[in-house]
mmCIF file as Biopython writes it, N, C-alpha, C and O atoms, coordinates in Angstrom:
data_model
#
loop_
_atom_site.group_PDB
_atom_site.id
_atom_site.type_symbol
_atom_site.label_atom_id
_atom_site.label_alt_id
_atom_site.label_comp_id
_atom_site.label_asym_id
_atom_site.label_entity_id
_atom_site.label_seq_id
_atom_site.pdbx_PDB_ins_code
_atom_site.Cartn_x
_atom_site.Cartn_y
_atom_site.Cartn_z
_atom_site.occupancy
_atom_site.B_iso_or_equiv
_atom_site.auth_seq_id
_atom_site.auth_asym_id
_atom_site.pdbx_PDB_model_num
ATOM 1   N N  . UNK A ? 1  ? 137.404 114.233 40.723 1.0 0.0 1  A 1 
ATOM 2   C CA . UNK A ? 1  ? 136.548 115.098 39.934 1.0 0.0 1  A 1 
ATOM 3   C C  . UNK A ? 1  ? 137.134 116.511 40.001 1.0 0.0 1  A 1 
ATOM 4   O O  . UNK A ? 1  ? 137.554 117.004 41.048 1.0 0.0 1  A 1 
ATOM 5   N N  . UNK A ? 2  ? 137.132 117.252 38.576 1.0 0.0 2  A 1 
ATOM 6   C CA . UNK A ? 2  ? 137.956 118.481 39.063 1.0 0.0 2  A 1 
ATOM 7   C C  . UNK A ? 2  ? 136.879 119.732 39.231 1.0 0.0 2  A 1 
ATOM 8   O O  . UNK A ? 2  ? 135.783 119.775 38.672 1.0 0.0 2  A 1 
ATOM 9   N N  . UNK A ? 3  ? 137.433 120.755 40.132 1.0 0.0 3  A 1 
ATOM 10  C CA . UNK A ? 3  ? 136.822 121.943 40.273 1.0 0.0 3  A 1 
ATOM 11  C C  . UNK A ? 3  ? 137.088 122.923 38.501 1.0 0.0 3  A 1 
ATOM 12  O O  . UNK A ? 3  ? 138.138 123.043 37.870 1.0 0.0 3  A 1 
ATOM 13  N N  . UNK A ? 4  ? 135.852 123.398 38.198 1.0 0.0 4  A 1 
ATOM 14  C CA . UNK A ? 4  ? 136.011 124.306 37.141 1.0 0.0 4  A 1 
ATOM 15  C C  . UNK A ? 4  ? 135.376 125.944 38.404 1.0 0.0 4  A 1 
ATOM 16  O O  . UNK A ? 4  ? 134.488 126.003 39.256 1.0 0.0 4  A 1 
ATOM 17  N N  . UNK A ? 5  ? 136.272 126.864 37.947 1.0 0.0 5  A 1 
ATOM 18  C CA . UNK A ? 5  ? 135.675 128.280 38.159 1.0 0.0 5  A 1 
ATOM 19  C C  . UNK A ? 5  ? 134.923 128.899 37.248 1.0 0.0 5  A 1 
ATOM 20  O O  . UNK A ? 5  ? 135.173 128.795 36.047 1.0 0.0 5  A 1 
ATOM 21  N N  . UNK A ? 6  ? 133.830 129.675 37.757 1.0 0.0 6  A 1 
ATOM 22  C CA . UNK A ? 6  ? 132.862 130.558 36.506 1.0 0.0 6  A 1 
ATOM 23  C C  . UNK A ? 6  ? 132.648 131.611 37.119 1.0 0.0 6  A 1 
ATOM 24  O O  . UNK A ? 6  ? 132.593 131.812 38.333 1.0 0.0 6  A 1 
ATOM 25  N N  . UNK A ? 7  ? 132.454 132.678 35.792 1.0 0.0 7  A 1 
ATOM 26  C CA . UNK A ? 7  ? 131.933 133.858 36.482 1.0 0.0 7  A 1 
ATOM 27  C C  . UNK A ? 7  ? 130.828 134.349 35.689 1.0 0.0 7  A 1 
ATOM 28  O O  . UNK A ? 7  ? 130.886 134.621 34.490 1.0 0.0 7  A 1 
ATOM 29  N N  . UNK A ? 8  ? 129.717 134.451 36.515 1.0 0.0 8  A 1 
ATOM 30  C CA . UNK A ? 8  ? 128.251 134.814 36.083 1.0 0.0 8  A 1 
ATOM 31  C C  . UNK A ? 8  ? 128.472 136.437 35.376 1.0 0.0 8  A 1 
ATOM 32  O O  . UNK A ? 8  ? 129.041 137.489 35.666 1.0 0.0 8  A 1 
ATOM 33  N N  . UNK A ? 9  ? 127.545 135.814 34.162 1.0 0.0 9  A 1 
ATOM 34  C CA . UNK A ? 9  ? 127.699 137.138 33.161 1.0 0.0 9  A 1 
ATOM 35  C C  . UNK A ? 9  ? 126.633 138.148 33.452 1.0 0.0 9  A 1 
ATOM 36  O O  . UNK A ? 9  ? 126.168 138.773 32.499 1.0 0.0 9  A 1 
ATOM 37  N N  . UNK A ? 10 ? 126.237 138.354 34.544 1.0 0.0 10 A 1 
ATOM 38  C CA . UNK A ? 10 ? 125.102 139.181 35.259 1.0 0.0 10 A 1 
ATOM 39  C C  . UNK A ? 10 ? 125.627 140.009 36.079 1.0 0.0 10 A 1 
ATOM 40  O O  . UNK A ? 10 ? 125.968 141.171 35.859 1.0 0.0 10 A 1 
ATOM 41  N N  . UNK A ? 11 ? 125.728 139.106 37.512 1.0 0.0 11 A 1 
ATOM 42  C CA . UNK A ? 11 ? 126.345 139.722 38.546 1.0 0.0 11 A 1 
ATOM 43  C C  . UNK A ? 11 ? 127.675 139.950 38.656 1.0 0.0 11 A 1 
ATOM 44  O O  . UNK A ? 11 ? 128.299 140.614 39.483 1.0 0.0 11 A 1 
ATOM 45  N N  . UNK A ? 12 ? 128.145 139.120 37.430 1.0 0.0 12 A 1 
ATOM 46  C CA . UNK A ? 12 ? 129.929 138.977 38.063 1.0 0.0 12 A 1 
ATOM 47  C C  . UNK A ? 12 ? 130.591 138.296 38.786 1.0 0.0 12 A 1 
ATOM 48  O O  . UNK A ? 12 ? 131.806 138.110 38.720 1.0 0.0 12 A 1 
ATOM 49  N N  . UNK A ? 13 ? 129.620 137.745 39.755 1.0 0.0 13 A 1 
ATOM 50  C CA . UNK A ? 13 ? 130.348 137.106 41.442 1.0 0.0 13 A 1 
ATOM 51  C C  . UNK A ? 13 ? 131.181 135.648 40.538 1.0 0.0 13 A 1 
ATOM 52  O O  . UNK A ? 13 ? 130.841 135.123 39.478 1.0 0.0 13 A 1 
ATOM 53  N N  . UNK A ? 14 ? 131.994 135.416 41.179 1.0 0.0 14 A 1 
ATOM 54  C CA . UNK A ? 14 ? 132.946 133.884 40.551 1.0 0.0 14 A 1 
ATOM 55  C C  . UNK A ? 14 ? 132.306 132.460 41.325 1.0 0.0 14 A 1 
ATOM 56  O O  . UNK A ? 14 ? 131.755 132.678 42.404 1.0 0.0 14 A 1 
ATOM 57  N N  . UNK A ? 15 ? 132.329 131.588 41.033 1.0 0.0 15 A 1 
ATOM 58  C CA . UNK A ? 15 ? 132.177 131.030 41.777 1.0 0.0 15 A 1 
ATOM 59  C C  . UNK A ? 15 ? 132.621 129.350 41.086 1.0 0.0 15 A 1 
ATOM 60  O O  . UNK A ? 15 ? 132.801 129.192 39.878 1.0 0.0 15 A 1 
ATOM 61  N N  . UNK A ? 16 ? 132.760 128.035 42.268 1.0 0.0 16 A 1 
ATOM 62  C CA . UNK A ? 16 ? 133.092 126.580 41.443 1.0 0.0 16 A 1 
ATOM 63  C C  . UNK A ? 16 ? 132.241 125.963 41.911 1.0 0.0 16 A 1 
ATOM 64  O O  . UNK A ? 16 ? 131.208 126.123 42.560 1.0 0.0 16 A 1 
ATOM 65  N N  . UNK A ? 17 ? 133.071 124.890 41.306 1.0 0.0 17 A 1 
ATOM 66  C CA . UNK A ? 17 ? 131.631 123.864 40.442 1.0 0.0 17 A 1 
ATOM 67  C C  . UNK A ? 17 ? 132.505 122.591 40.246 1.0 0.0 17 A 1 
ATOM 68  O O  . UNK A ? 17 ? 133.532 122.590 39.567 1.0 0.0 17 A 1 
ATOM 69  N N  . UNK A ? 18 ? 131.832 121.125 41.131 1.0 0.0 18 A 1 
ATOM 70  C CA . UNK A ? 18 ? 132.653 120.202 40.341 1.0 0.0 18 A 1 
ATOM 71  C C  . UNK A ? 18 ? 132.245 119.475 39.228 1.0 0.0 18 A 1 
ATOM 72  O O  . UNK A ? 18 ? 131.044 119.590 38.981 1.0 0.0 18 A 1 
ATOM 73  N N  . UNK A ? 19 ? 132.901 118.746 38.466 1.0 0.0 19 A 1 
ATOM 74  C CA . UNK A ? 19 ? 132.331 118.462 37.212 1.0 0.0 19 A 1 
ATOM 75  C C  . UNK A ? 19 ? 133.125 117.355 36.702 1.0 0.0 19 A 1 
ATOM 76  O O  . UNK A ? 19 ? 134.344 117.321 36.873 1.0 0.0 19 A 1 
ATOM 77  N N  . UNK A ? 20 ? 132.588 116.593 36.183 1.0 0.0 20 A 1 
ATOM 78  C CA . UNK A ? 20 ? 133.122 115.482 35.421 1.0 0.0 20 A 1 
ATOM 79  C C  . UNK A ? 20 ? 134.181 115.779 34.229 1.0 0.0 20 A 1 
ATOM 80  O O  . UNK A ? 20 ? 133.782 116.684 33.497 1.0 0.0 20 A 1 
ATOM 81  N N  . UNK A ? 21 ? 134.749 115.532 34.061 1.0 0.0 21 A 1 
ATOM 82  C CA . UNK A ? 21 ? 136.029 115.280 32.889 1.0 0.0 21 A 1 
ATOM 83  C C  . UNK A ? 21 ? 134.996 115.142 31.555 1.0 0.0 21 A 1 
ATOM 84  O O  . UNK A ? 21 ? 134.276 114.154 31.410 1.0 0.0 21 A 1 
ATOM 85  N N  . UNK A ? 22 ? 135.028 116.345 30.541 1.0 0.0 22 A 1 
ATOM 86  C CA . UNK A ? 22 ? 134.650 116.562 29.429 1.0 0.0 22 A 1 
ATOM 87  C C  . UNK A ? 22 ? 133.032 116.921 29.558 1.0 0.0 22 A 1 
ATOM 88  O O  . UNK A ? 22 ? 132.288 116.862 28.579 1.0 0.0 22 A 1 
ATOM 89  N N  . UNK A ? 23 ? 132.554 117.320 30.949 1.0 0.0 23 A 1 
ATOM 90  C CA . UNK A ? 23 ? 131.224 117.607 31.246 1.0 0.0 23 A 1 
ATOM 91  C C  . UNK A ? 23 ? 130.939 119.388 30.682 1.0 0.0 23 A 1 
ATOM 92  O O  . UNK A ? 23 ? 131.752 120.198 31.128 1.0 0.0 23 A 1 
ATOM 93  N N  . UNK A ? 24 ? 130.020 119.842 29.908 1.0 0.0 24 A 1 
ATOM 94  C CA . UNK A ? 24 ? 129.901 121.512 29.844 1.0 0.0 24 A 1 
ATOM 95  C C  . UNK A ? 24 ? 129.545 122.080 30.903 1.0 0.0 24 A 1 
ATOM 96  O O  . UNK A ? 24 ? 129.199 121.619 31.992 1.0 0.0 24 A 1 
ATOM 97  N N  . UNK A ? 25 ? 129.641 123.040 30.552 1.0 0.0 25 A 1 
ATOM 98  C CA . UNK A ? 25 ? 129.004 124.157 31.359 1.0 0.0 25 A 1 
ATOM 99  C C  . UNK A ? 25 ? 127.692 124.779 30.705 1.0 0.0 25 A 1 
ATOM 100 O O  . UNK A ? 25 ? 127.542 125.999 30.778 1.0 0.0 25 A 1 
ATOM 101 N N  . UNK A ? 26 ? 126.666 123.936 30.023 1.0 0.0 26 A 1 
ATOM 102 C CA . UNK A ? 26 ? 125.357 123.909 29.488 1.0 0.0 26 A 1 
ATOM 103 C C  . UNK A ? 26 ? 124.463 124.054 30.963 1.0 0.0 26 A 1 
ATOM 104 O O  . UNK A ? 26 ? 123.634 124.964 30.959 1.0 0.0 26 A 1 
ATOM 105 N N  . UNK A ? 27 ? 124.585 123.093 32.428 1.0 0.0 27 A 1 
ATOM 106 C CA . UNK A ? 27 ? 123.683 122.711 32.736 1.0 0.0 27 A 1 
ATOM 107 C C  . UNK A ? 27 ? 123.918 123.529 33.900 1.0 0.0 27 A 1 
ATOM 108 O O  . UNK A ? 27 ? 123.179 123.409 34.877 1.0 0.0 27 A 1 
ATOM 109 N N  . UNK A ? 28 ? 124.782 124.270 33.893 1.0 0.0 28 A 1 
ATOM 110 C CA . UNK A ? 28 ? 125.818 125.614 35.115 1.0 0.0 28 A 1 
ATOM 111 C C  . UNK A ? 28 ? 124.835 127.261 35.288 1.0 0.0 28 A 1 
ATOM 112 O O  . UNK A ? 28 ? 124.936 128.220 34.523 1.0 0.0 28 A 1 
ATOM 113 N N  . UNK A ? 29 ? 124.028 127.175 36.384 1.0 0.0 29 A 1 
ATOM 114 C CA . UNK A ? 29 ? 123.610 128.394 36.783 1.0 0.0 29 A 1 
ATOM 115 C C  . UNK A ? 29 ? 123.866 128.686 37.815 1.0 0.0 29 A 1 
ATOM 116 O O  . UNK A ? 29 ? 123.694 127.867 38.718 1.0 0.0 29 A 1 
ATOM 117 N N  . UNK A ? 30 ? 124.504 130.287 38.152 1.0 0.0 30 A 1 
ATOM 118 C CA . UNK A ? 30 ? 124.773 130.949 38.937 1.0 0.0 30 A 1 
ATOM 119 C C  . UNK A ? 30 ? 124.350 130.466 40.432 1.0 0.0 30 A 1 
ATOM 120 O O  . UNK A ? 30 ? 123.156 130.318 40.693 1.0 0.0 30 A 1 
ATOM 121 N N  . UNK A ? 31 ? 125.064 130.293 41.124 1.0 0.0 31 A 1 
ATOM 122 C CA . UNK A ? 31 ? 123.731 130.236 42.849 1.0 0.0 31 A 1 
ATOM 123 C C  . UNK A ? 31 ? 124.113 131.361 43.281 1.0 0.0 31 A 1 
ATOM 124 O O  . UNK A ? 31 ? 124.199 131.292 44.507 1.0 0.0 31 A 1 
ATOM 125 N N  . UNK A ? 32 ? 124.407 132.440 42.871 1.0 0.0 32 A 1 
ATOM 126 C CA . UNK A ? 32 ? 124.191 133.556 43.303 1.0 0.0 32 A 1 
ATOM 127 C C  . UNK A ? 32 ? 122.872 134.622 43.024 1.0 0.0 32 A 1 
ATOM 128 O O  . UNK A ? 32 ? 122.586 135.619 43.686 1.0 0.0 32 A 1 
ATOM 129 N N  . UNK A ? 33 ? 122.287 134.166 42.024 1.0 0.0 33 A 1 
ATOM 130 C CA . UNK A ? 33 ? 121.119 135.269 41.004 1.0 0.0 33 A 1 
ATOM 131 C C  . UNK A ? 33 ? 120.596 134.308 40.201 1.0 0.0 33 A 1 
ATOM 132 O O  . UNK A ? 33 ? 119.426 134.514 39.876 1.0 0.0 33 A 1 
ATOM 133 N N  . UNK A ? 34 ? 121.160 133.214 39.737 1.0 0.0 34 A 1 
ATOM 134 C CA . UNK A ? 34 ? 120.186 132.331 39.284 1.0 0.0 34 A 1 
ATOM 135 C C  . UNK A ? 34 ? 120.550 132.098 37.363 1.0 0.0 34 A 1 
ATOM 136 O O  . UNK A ? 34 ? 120.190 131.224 36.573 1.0 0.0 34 A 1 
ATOM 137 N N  . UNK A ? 35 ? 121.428 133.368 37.197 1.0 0.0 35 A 1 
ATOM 138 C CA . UNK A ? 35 ? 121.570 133.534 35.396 1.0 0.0 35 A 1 
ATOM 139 C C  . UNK A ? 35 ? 121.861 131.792 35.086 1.0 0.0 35 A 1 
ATOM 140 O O  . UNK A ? 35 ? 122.053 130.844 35.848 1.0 0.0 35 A 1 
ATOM 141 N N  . UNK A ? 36 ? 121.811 131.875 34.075 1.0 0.0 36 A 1 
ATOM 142 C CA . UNK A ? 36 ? 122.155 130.549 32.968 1.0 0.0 36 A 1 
ATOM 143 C C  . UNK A ? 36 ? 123.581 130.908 31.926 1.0 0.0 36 A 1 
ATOM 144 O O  . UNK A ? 36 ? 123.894 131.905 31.274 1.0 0.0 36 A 1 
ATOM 145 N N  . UNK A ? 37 ? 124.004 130.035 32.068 1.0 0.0 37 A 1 
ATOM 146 C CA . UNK A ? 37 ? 125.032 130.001 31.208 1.0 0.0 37 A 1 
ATOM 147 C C  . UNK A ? 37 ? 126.283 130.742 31.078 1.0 0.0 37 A 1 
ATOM 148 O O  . UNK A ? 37 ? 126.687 131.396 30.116 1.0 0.0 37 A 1 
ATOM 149 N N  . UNK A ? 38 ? 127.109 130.417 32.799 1.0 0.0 38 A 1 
ATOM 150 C CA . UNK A ? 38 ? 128.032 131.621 33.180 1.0 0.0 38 A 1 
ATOM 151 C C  . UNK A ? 38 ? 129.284 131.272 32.217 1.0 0.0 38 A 1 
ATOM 152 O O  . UNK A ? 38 ? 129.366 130.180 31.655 1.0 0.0 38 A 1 
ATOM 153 N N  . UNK A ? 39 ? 130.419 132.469 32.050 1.0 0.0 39 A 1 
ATOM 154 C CA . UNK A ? 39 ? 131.572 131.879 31.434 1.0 0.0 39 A 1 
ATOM 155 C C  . UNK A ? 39 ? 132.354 131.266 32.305 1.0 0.0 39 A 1 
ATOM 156 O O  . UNK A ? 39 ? 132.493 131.746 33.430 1.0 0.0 39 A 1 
ATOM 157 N N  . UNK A ? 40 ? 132.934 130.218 31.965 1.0 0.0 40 A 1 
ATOM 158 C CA . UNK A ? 40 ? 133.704 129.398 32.361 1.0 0.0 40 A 1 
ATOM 159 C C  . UNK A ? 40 ? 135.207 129.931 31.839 1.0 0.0 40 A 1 
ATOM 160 O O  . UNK A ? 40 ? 135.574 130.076 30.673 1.0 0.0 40 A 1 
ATOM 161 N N  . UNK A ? 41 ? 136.353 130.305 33.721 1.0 0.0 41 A 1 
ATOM 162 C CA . UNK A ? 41 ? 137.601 131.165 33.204 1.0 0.0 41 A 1 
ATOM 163 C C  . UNK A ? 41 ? 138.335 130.296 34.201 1.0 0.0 41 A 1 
ATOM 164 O O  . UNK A ? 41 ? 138.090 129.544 35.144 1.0 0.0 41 A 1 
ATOM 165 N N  . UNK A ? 42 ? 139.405 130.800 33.487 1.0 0.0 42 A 1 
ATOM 166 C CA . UNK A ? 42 ? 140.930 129.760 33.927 1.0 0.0 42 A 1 
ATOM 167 C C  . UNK A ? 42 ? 141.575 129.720 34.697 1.0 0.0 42 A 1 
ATOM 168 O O  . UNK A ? 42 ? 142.756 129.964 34.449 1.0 0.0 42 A 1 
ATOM 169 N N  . UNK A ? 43 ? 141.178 129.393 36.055 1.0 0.0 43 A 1 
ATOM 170 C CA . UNK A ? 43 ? 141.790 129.490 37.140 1.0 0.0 43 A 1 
ATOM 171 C C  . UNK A ? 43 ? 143.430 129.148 36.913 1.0 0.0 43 A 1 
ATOM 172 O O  . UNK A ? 43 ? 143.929 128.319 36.152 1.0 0.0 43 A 1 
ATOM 173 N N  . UNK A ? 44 ? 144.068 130.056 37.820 1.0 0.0 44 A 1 
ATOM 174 C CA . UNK A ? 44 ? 145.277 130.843 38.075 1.0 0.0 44 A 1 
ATOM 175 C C  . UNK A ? 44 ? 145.583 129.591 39.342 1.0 0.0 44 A 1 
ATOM 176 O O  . UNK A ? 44 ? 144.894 129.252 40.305 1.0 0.0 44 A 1 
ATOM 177 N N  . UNK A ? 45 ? 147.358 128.955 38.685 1.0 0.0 45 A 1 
ATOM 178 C CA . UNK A ? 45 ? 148.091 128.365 39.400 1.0 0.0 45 A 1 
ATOM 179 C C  . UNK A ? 45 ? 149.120 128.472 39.653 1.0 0.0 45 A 1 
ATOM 180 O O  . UNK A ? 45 ? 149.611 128.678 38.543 1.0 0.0 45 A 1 
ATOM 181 N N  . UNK A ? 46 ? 149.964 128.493 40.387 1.0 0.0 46 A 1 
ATOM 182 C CA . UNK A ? 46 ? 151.558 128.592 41.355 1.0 0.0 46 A 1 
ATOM 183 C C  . UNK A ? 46 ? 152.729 127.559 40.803 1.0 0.0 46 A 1 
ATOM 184 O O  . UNK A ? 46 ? 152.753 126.554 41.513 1.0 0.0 46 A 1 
ATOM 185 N N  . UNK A ? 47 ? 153.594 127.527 39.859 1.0 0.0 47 A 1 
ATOM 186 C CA . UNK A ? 47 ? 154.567 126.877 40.034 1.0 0.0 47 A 1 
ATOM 187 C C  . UNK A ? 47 ? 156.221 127.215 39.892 1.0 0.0 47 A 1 
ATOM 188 O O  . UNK A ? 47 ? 156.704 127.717 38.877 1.0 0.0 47 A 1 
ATOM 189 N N  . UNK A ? 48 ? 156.884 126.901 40.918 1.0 0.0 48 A 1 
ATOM 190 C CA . UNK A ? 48 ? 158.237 127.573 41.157 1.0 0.0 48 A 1 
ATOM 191 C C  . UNK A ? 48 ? 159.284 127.033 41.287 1.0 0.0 48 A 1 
ATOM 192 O O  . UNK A ? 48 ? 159.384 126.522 42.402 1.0 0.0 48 A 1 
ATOM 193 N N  . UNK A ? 49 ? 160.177 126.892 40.631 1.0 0.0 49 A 1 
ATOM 194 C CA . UNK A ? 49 ? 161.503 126.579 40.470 1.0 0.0 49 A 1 
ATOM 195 C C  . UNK A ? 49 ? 162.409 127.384 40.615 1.0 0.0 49 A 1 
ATOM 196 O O  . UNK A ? 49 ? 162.540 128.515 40.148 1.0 0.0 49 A 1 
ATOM 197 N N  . UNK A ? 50 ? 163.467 126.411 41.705 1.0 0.0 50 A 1 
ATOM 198 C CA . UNK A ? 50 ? 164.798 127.858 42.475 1.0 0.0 50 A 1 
ATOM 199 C C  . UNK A ? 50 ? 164.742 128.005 43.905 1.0 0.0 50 A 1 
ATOM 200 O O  . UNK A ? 50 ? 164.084 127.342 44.707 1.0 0.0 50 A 1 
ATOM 201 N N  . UNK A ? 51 ? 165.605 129.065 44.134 1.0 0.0 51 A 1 
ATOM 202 C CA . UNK A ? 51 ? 165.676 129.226 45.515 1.0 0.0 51 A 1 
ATOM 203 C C  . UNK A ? 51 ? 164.938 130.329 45.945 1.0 0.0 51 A 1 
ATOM 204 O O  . UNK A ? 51 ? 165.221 130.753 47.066 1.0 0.0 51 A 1 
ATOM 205 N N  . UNK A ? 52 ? 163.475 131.266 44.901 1.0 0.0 52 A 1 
ATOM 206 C CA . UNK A ? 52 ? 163.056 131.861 45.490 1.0 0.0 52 A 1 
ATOM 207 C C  . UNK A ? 52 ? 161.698 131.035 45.524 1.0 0.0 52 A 1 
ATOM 208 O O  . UNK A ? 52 ? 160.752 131.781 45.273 1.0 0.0 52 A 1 
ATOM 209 N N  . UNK A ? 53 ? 161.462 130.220 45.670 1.0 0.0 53 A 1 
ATOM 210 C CA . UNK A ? 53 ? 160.297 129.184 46.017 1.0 0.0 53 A 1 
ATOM 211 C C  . UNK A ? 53 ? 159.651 129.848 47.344 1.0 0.0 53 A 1 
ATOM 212 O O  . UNK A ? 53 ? 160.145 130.157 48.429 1.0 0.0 53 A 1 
ATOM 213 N N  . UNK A ? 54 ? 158.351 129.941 46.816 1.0 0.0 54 A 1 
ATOM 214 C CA . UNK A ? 54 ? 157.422 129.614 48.077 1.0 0.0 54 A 1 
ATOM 215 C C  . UNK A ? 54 ? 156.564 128.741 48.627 1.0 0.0 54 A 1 
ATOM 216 O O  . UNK A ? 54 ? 155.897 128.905 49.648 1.0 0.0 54 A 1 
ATOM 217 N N  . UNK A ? 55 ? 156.597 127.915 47.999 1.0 0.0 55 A 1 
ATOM 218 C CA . UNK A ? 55 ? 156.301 126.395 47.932 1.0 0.0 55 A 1 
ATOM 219 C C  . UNK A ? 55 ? 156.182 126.202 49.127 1.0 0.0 55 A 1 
ATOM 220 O O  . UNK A ? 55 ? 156.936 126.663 49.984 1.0 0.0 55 A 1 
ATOM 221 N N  . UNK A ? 56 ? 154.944 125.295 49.376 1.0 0.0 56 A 1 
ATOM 222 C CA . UNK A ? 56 ? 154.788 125.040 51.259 1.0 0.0 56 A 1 
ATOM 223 C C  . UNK A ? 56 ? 155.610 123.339 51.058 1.0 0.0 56 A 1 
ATOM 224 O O  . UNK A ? 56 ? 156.387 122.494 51.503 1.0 0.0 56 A 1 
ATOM 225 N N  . UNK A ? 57 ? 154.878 123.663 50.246 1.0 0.0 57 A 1 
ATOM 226 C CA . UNK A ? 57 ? 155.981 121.901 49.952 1.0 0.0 57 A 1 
ATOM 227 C C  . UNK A ? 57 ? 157.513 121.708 49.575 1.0 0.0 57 A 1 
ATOM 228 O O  . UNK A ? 57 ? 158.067 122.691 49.081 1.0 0.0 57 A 1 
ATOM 229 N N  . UNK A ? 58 ? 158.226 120.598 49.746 1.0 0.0 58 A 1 
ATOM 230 C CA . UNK A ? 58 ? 159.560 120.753 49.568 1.0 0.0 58 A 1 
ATOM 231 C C  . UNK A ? 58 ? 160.180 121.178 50.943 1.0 0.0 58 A 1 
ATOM 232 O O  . UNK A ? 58 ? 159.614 121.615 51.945 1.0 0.0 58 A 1 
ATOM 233 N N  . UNK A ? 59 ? 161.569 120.913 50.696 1.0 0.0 59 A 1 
ATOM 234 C CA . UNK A ? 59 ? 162.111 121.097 51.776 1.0 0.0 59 A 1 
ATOM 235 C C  . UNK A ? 59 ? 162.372 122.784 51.743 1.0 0.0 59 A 1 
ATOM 236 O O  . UNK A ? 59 ? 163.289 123.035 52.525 1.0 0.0 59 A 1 
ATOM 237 N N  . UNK A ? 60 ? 161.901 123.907 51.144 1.0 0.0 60 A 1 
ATOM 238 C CA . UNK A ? 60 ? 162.081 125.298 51.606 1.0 0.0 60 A 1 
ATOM 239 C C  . UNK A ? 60 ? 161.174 126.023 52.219 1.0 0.0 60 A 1 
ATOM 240 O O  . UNK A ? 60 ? 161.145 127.252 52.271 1.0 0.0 60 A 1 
ATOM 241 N N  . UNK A ? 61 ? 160.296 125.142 52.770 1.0 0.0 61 A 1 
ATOM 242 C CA . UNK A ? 61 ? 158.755 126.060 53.014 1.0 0.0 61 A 1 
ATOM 243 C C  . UNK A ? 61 ? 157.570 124.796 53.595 1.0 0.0 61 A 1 
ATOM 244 O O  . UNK A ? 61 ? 157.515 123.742 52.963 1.0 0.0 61 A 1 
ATOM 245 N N  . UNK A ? 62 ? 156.829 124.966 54.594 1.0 0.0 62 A 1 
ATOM 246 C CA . UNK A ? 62 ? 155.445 124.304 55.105 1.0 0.0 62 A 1 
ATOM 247 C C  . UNK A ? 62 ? 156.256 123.938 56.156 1.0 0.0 62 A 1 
ATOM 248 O O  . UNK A ? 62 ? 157.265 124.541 56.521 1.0 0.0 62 A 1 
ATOM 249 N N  . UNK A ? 63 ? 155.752 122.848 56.676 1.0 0.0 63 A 1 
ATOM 250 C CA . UNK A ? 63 ? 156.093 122.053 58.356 1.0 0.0 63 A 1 
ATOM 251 C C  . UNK A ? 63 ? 157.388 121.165 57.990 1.0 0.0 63 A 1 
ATOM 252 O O  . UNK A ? 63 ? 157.515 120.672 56.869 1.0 0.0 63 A 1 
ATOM 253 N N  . UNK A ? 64 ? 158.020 121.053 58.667 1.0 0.0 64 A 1 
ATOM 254 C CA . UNK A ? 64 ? 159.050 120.498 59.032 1.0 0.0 64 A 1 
ATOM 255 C C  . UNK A ? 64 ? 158.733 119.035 60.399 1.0 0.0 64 A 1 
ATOM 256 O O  . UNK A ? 64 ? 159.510 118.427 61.135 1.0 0.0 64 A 1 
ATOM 257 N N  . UNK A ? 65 ? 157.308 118.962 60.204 1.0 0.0 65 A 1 
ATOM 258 C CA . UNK A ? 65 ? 156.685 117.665 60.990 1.0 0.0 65 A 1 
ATOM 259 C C  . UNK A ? 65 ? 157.095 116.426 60.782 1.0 0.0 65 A 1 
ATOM 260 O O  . UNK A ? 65 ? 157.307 115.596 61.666 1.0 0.0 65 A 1 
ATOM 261 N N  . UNK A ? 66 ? 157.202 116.287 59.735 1.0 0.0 66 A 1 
ATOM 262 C CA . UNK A ? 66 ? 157.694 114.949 58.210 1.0 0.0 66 A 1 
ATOM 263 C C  . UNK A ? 66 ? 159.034 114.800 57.961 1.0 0.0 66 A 1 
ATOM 264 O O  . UNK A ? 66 ? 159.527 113.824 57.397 1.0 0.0 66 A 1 
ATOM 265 N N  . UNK A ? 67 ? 159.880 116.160 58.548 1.0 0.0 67 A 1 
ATOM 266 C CA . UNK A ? 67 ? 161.289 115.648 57.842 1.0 0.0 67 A 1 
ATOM 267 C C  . UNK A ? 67 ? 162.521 114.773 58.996 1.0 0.0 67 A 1 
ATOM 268 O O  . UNK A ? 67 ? 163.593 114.360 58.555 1.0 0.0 67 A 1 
#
């Protein structure tokens, strides 16, 4: 089930939410203040190719437990 992020059009505060695959954000109120109907925004992801990787994964970066 994936996490969606929202940010309440009141207070502002962000907050997630899991949700079914093609589920709205109709039935989504704040648990911070309680508003109805926060916007739903696009959480920000990491991907890196090369040797300036910071990748915990891969062999340039994380534990070396596994290799």
């Amino acid at each position: 089930m994936p996490i969606y992020e929202y940010r309440c059009r009141k207070c502002e505060k962000t907050f997630e939410r899991f949700q079914r695959m093609g589920e709205g954000g109709e039935k989504v109120s704040c648990p911070f203040c309680g508003e109805k109907e926060p916007e739903k925004i696009i959480s920000g992801f990491s991907s890196s190719k090369g040797e300036a990787s910071t990748s915990s994964c891969g062999p340039s970066g994380g534990s070396s437990r596994f290799t």
